[in-house]
DSSP file (Angstrom, degrees, kcal/mol; ACC not computed):
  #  RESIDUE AA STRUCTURE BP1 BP2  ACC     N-H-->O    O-->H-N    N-H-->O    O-->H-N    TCO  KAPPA ALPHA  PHI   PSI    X-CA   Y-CA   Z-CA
    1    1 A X              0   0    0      0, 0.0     2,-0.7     0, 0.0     0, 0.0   0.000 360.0 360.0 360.0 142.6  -22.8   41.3   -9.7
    2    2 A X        +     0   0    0      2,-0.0     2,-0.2     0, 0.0     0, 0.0  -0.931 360.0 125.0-132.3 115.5  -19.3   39.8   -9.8
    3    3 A X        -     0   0    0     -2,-0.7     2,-0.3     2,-0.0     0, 0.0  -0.877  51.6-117.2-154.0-179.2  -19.6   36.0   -9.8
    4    4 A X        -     0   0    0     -2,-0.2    -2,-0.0     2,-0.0     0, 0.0  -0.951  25.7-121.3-139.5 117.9  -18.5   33.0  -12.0
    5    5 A X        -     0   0    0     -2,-0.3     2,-0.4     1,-0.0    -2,-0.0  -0.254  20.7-173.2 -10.4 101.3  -20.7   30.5  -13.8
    6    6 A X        -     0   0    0      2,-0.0     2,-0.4     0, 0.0    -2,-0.0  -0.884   9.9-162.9-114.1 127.8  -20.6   27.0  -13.2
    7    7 A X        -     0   0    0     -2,-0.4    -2,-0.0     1,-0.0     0, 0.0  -0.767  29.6-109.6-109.9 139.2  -22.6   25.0  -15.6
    8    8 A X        +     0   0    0     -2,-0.4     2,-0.3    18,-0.1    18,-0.2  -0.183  62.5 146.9 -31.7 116.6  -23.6   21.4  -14.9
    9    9 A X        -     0   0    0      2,-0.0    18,-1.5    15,-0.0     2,-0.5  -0.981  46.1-115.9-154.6 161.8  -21.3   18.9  -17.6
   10   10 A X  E     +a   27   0A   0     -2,-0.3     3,-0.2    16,-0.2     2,-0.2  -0.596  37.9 143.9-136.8 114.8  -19.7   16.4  -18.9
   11   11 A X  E     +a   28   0A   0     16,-0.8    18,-1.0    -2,-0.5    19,-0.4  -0.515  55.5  12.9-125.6-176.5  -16.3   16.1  -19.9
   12   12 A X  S    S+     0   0    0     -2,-0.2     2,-0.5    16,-0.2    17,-0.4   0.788  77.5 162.7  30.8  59.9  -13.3   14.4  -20.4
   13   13 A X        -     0   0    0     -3,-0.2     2,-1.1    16,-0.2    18,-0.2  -0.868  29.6-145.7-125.3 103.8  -15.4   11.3  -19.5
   14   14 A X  B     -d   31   0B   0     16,-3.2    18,-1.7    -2,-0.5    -3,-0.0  -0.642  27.1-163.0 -98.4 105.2  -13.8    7.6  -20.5
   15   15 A X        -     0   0    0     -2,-1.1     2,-0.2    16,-0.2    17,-0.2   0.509  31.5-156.5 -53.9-155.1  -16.3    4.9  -21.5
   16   16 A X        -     0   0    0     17,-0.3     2,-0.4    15,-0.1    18,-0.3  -0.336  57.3 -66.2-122.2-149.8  -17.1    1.6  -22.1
   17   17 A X  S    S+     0   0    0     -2,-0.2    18,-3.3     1,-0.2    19,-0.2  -0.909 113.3   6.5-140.1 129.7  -20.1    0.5  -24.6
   18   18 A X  S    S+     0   0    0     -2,-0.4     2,-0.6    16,-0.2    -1,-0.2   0.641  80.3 168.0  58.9  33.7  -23.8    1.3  -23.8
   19   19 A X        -     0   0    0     16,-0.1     2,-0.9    13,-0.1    -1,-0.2  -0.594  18.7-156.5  13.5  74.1  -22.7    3.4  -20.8
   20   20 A X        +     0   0    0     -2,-0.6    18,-1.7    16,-0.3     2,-0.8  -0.664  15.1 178.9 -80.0 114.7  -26.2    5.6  -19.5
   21   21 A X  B     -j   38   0C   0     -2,-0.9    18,-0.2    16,-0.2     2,-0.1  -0.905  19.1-144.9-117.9 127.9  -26.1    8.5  -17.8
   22   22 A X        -     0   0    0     16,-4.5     2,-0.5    -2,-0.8    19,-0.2  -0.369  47.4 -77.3 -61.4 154.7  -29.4   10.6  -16.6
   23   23 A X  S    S+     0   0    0     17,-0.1     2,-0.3    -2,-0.1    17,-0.1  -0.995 101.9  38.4-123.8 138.8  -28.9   14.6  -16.6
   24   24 A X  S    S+     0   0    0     -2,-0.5    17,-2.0    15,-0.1     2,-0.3   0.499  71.1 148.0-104.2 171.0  -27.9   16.5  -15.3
   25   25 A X        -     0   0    0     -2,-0.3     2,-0.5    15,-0.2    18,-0.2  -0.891  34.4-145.6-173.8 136.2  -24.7   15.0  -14.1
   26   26 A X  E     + b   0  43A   0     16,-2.3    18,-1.0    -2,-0.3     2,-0.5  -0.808  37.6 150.5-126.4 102.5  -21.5   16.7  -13.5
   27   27 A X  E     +ab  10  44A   0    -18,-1.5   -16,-0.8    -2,-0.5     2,-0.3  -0.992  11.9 166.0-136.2 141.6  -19.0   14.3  -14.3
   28   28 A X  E     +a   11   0A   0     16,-1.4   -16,-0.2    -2,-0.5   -15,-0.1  -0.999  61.6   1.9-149.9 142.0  -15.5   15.4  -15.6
   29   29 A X  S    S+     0   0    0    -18,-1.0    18,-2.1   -17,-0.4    19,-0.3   0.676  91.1 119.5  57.2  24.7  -12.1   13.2  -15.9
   30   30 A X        -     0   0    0    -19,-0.4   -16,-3.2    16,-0.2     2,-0.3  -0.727  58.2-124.1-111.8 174.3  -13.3    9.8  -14.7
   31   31 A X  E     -de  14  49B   0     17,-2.1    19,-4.1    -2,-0.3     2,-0.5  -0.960  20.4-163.3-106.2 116.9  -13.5    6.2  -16.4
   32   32 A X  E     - e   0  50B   0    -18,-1.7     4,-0.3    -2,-0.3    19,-0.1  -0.875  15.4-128.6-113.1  95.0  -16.7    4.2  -16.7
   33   33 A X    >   -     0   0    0     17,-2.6     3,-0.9    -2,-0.5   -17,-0.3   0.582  40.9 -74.3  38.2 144.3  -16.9    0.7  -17.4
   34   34 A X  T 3  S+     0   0    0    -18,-0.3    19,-2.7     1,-0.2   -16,-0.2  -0.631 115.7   7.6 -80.5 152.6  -18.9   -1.0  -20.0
   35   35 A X  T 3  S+     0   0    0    -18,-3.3     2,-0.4     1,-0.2    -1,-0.2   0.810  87.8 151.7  77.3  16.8  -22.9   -1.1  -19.0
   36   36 A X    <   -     0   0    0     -3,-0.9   -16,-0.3    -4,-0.3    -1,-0.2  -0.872  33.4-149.3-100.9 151.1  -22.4    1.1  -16.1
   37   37 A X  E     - k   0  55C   0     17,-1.0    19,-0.6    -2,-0.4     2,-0.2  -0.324   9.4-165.7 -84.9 158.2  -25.6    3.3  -15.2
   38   38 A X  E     -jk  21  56C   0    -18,-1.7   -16,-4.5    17,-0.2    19,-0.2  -0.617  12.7-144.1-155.9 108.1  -25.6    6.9  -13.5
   39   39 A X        -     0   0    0     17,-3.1     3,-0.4    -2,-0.2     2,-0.3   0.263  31.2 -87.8 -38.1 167.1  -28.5    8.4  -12.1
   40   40 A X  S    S+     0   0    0      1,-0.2    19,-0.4   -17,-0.1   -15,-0.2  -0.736 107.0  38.0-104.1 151.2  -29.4   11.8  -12.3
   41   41 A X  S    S+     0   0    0    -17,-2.0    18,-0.6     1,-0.3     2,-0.4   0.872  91.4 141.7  82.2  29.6  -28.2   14.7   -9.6
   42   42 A X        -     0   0    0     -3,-0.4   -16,-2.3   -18,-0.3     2,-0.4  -0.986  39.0-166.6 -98.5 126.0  -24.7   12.7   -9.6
   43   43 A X  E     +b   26   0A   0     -2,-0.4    19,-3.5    17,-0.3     2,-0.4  -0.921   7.4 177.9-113.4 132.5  -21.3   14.1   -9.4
   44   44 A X  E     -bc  27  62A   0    -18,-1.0   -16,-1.4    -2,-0.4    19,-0.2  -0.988  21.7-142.8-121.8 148.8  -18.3   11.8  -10.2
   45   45 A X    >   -     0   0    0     17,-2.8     3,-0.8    -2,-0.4     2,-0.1   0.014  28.2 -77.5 -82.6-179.1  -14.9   13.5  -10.0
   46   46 A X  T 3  S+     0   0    0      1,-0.2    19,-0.8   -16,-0.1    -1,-0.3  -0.539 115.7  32.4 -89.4 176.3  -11.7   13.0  -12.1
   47   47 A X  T 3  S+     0   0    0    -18,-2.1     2,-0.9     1,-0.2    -1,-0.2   0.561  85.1 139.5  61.5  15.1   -9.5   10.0  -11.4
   48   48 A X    <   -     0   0    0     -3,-0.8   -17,-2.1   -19,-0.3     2,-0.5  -0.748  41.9-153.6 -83.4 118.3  -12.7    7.9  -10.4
   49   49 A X  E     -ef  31  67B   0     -2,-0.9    19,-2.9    17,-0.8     2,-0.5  -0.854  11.6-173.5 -69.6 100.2  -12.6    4.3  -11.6
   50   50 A X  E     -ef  32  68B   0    -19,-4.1   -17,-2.6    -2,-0.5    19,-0.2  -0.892  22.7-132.8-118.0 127.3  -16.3    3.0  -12.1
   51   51 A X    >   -     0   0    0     17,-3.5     3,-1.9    18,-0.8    21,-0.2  -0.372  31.4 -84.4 -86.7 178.3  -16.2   -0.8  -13.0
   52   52 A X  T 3  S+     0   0    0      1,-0.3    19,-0.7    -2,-0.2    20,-0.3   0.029 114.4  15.1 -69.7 153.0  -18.5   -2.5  -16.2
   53   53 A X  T 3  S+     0   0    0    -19,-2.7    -1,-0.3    17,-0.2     2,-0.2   0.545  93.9 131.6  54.8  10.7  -22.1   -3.2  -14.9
   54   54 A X    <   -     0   0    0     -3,-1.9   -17,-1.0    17,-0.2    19,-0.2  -0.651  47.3-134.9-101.5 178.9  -22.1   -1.2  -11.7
   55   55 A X  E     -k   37   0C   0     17,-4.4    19,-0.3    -2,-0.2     2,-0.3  -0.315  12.9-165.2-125.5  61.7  -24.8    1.1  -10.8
   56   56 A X  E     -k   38   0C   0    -19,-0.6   -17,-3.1     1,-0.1    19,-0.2  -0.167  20.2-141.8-154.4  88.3  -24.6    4.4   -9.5
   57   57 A X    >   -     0   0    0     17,-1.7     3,-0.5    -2,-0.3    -1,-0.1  -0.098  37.0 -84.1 -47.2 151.2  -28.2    6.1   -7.8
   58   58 A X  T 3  S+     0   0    0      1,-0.2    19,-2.4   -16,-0.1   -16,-0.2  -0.193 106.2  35.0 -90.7 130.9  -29.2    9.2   -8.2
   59   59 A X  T 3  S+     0   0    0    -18,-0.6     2,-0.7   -19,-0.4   -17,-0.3   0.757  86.3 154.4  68.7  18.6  -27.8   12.3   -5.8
   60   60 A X    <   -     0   0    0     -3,-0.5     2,-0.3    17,-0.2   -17,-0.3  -0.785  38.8-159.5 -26.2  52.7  -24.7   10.7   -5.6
   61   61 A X        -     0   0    0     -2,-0.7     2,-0.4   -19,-0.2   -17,-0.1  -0.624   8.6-179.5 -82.0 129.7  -21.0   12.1   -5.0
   62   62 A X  B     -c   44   0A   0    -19,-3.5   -17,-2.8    -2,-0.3     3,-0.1  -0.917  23.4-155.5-120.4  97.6  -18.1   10.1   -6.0
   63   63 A X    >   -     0   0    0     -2,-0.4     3,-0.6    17,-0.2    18,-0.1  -0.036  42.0 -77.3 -55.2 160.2  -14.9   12.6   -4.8
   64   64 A X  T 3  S+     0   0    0      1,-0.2    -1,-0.2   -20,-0.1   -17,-0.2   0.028 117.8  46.2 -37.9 150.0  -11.8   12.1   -6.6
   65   65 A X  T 3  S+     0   0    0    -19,-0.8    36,-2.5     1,-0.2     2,-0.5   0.867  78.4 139.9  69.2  19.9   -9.5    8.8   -5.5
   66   66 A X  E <   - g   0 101B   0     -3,-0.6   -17,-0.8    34,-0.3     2,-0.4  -0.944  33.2-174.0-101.1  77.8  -12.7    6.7   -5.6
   67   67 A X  E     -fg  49 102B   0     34,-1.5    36,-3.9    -2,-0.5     2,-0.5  -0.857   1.8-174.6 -58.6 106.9  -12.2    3.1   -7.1
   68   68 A X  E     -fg  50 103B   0    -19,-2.9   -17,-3.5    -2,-0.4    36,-0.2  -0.922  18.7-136.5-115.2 116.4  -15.5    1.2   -7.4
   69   69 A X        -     0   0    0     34,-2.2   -18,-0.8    35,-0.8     3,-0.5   0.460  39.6 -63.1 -40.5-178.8  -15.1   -2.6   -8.7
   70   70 A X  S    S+     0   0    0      1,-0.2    36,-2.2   -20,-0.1    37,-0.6  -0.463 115.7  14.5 -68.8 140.3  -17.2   -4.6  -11.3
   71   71 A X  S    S+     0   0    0    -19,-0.7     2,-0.2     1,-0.2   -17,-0.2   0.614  87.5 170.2  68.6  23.7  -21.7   -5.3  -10.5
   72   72 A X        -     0   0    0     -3,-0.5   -17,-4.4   -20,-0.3     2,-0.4  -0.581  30.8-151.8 -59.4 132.7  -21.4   -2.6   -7.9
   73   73 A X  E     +l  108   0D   0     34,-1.8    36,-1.1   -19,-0.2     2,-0.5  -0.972  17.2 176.4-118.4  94.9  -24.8   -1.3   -6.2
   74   74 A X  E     -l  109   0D   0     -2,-0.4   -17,-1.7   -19,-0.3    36,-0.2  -0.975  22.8-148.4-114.0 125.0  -24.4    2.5   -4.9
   75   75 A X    >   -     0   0    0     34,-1.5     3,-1.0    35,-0.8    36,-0.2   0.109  34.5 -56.2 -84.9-177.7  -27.7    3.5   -3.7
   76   76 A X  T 3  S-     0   0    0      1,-0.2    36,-2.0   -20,-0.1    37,-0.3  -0.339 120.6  -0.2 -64.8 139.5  -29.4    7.1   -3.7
   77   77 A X  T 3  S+     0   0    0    -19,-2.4     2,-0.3    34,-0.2   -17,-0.2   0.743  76.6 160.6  68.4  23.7  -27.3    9.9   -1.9
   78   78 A X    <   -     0   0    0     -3,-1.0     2,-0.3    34,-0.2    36,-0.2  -0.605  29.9-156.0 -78.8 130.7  -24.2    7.4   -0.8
   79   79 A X  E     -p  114   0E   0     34,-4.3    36,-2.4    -2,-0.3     2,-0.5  -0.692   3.6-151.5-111.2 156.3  -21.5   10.5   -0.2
   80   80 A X  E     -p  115   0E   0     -2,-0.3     2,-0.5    34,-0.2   -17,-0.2  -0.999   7.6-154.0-138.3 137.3  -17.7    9.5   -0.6
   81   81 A X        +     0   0    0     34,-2.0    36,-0.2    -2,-0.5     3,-0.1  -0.953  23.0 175.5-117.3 121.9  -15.0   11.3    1.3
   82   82 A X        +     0   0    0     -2,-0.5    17,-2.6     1,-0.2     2,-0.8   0.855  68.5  47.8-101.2 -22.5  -11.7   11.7    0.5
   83   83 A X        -     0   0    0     15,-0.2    -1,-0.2     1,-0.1    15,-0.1  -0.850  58.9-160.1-103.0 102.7  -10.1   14.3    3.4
   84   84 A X        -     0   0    0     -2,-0.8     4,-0.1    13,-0.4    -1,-0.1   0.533  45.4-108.2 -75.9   9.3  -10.8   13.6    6.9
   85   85 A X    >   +     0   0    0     12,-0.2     3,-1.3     4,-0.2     5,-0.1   0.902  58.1 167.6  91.3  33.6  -10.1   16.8    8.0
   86   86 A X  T 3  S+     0   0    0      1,-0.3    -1,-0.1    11,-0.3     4,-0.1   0.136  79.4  63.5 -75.7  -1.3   -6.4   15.2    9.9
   87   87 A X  T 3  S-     0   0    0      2,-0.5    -1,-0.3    10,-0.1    -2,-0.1   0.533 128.9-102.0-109.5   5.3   -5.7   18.6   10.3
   88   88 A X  S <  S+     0   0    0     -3,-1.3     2,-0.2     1,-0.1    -2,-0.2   0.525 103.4  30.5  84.0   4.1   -8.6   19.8   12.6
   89   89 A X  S    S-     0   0    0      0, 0.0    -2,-0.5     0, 0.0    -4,-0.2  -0.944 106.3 -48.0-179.8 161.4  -10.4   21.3    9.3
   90   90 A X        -     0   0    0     -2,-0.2    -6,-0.0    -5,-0.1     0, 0.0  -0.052  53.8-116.2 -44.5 153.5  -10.8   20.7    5.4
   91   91 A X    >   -     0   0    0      1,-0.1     3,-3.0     2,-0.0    -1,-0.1   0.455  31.8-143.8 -88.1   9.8   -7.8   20.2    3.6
   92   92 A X  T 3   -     0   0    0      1,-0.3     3,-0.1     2,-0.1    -1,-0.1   0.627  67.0 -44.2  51.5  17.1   -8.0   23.1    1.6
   93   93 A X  T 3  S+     0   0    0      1,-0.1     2,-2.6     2,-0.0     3,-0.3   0.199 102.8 126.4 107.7  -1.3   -6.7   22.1   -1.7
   94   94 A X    X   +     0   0    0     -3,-3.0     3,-2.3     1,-0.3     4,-0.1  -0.516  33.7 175.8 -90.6  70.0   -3.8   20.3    0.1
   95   95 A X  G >   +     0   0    0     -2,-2.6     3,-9.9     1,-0.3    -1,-0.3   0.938  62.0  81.2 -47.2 -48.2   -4.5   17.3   -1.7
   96   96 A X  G 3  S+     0   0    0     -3,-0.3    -1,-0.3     1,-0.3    -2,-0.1   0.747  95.8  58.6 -35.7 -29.2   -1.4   15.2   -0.3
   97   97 A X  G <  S+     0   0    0     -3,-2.3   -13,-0.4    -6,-0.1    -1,-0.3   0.355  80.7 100.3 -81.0  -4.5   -3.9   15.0    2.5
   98   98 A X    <   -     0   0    0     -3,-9.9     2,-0.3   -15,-0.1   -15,-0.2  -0.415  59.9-159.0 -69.3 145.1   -6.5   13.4    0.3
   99   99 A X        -     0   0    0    -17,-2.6     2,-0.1    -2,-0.2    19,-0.1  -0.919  16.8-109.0-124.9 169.1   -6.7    9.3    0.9
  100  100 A X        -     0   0    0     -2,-0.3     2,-0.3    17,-0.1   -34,-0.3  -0.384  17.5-156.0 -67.8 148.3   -8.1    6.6   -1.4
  101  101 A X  E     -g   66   0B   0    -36,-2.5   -34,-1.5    16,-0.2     2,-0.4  -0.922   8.6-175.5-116.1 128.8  -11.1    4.5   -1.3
  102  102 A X  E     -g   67   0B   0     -2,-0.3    18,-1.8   -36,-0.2     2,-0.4  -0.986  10.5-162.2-125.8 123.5  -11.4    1.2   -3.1
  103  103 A X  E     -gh  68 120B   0    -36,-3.9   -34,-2.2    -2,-0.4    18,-0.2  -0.922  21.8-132.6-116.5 148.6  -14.5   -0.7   -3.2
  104  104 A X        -     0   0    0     16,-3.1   -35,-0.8    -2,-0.4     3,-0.2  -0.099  48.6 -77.9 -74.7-173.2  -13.9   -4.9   -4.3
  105  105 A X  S    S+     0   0    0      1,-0.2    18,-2.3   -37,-0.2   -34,-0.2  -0.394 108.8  35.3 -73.5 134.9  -16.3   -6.0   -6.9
  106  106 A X  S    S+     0   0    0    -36,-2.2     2,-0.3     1,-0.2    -1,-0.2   0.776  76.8 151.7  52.3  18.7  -20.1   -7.0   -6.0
  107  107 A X        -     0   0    0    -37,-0.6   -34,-1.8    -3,-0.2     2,-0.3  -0.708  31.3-162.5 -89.2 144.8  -20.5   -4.7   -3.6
  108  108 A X  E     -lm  73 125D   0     16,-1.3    18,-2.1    -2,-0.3     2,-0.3  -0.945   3.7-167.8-112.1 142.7  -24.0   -3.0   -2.5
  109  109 A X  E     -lm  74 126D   0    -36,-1.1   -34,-1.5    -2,-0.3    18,-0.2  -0.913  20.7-129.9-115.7 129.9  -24.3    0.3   -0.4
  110  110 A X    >   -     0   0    0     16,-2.1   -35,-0.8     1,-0.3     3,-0.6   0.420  42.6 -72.9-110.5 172.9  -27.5    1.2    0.9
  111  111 A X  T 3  S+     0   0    0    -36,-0.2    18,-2.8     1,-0.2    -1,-0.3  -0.191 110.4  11.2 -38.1 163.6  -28.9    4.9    0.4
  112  112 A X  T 3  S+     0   0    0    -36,-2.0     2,-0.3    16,-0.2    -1,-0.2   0.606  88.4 151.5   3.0  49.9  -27.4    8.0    2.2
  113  113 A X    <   -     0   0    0     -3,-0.6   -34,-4.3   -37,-0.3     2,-0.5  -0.686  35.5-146.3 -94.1 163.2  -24.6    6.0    3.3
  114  114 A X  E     -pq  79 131E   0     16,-3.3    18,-1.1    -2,-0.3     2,-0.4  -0.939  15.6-179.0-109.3 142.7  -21.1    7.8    4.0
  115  115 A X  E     -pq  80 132E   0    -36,-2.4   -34,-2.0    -2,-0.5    18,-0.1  -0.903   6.9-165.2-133.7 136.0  -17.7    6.2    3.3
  116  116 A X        -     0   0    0     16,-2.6     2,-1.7    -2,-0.4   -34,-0.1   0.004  54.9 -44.9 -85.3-165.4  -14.7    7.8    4.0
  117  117 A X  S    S+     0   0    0    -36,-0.2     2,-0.3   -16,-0.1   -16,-0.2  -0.249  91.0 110.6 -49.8  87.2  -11.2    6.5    2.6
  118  118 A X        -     0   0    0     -2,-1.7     2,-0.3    16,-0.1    16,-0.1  -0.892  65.3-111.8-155.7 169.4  -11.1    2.6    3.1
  119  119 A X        -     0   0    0     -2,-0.3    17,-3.0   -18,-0.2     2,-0.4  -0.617  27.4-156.8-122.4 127.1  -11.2   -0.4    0.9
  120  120 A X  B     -hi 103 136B   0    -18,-1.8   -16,-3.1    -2,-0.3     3,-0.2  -0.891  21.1-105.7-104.7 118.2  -14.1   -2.4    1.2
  121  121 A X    >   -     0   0    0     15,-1.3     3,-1.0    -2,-0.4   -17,-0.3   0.142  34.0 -90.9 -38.0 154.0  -14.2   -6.4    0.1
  122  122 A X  T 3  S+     0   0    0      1,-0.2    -1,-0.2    15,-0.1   -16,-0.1  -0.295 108.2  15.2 -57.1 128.0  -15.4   -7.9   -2.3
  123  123 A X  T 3  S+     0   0    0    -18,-2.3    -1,-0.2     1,-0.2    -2,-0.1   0.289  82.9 148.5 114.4 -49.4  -18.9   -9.1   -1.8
  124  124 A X    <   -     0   0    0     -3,-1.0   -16,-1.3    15,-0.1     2,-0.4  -0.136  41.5-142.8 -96.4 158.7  -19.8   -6.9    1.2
  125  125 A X  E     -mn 108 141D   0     15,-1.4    17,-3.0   -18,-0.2     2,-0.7  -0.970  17.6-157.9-154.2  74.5  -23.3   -5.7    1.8
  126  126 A X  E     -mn 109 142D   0    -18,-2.1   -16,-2.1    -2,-0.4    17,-0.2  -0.744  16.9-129.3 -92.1 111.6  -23.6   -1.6    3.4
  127  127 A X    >   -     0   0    0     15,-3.5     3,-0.6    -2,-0.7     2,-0.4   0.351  26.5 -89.8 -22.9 142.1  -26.5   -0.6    5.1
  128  128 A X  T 3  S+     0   0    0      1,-0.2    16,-0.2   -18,-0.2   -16,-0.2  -0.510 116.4  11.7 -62.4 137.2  -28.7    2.7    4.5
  129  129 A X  T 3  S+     0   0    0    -18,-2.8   -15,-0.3    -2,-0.4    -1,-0.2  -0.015  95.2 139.7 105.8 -34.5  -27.4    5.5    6.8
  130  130 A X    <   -     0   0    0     -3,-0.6   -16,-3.3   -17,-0.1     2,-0.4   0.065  41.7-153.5 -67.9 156.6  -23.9    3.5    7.8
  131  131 A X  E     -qr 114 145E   0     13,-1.7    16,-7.3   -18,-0.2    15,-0.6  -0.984   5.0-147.8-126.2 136.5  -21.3    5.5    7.8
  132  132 A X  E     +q  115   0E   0    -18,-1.1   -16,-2.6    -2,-0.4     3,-0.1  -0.891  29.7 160.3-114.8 135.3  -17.9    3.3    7.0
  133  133 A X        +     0   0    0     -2,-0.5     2,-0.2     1,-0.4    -1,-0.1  -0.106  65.4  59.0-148.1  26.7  -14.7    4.8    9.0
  134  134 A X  S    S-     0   0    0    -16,-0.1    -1,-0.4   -18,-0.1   -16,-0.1  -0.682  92.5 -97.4-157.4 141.7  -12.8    1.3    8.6
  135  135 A X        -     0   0    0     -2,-0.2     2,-0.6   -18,-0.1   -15,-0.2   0.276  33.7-142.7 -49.3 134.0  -11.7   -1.0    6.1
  136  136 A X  B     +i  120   0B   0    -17,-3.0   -15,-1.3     1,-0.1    -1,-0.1  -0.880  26.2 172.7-109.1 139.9  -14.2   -3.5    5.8
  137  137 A X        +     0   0    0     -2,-0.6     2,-0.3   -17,-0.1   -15,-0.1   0.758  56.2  58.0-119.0 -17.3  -12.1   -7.1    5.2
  138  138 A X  S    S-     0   0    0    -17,-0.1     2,-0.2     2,-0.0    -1,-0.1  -0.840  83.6-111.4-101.9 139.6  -14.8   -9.8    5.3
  139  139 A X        +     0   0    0     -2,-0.3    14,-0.4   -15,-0.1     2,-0.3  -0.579  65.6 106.5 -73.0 149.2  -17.9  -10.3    3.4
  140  140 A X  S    S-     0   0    0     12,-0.2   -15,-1.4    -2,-0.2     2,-0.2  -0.882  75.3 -72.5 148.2 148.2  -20.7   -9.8    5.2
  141  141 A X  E     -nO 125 151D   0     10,-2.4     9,-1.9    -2,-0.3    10,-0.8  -0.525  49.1-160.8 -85.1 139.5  -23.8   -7.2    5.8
  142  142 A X  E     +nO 126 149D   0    -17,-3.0   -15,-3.5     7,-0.2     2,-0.2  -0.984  11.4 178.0-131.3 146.2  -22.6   -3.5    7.9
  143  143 A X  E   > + O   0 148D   0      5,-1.4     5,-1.4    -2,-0.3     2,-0.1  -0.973  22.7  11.0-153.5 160.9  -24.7   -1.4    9.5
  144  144 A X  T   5S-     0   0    0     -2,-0.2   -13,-1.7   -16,-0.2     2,-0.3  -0.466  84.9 -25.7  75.9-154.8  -24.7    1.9   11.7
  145  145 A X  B   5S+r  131   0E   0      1,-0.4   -13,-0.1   -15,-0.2    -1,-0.1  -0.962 141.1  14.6-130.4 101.5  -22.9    4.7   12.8
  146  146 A X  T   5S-     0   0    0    -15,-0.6    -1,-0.4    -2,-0.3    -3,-0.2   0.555 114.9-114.4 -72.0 147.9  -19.7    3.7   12.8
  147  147 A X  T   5 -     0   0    0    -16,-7.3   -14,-0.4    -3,-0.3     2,-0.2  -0.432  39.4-177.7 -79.0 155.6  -20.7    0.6   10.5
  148  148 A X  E   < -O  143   0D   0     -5,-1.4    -5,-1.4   -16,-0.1     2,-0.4  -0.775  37.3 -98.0-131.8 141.6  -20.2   -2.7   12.4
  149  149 A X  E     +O  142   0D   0     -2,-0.2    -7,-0.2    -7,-0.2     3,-0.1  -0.728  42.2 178.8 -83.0 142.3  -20.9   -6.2   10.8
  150  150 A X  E     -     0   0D   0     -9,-1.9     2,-0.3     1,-0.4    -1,-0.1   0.373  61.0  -1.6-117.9  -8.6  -24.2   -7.1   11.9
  151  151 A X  E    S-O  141   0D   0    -10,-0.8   -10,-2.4     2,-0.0    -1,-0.4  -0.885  71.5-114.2-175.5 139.4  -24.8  -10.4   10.3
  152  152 A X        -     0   0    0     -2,-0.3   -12,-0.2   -12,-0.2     2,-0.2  -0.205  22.6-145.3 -71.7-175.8  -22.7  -12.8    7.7
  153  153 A X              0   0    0    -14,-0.4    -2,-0.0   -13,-0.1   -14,-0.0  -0.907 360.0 360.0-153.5 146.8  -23.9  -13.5    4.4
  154  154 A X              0   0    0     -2,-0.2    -2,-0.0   -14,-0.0   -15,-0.0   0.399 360.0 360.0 -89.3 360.0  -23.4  -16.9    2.8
């Protein structure tokens, strides 16, 4: 058999203080926050920002270009996209075709939600299942496919 090994790890990993992460985890080149959790079955990528106190559910990917604020809530299985596929297909390594995501501070996202590149507010409240395919700019609860605000929150 002619294959290549990859084993589950964690490296190049920058803390904060009392930091837990479950294993396995594959997390390599990102920055964690002080107090921030990680569930187990989570991959965070390099150049991911996770801020102090947020919390990060189990079966998790956080792609590269992923900012997540301070007291952040990512439920189980929330998937993060960085290429939307602007070419008719994956970007194939063509990063220059990767975009960002930045999520504000106090933000919650539901289980098996998707969000692709767009900055979400401070505050704001994402359903399970939503998939987010636009900047969200108000605080306020989103839900569906594409998520839509469904209801303020005070």
């Amino acid at each position: 058999m002619d294959f290549e090994t990859r084993r589950i790890r964690i490296v190049d990993v920058a803390s904060g203080a009392r930091v837990v992460v479950t294993e396995p985890c594959n997390l390599y080149g990102c920055k964690l926050g002080d107090d921030v959790f990680v569930g187990p079955f989570v991959e965070i990528q390099k150049q991911v920002v996770i801020g102090a106190r947020s919390r990060i559910q189990s079966h998790s990917f956080v792609c590269e270009l992923v900012t997540i604020g301070e007291d952040c809530f990512i439920g189980h299985g929330v998937m993060f996209i960085n290429d939307e596929f602007s070419n008719g297909g994956p970007a194939r390594g063509d990063r220059s075709l990767w975009k960002q995501t930045s999520i504000g501070n106090n933000v919650s996202i539901g289980s098996n939600a998707t969000i692709l590149p767009v900055r979400i507010c401070e505050g704001a409240v994402i359903g399970a299942g939503a998939v987010v395919t636009r900047d969200i700019t108000e605080r306020g609860i989103y839900a569906g496919n594409p998520a839509r605000k469904i209801r303020n929150i005070s």
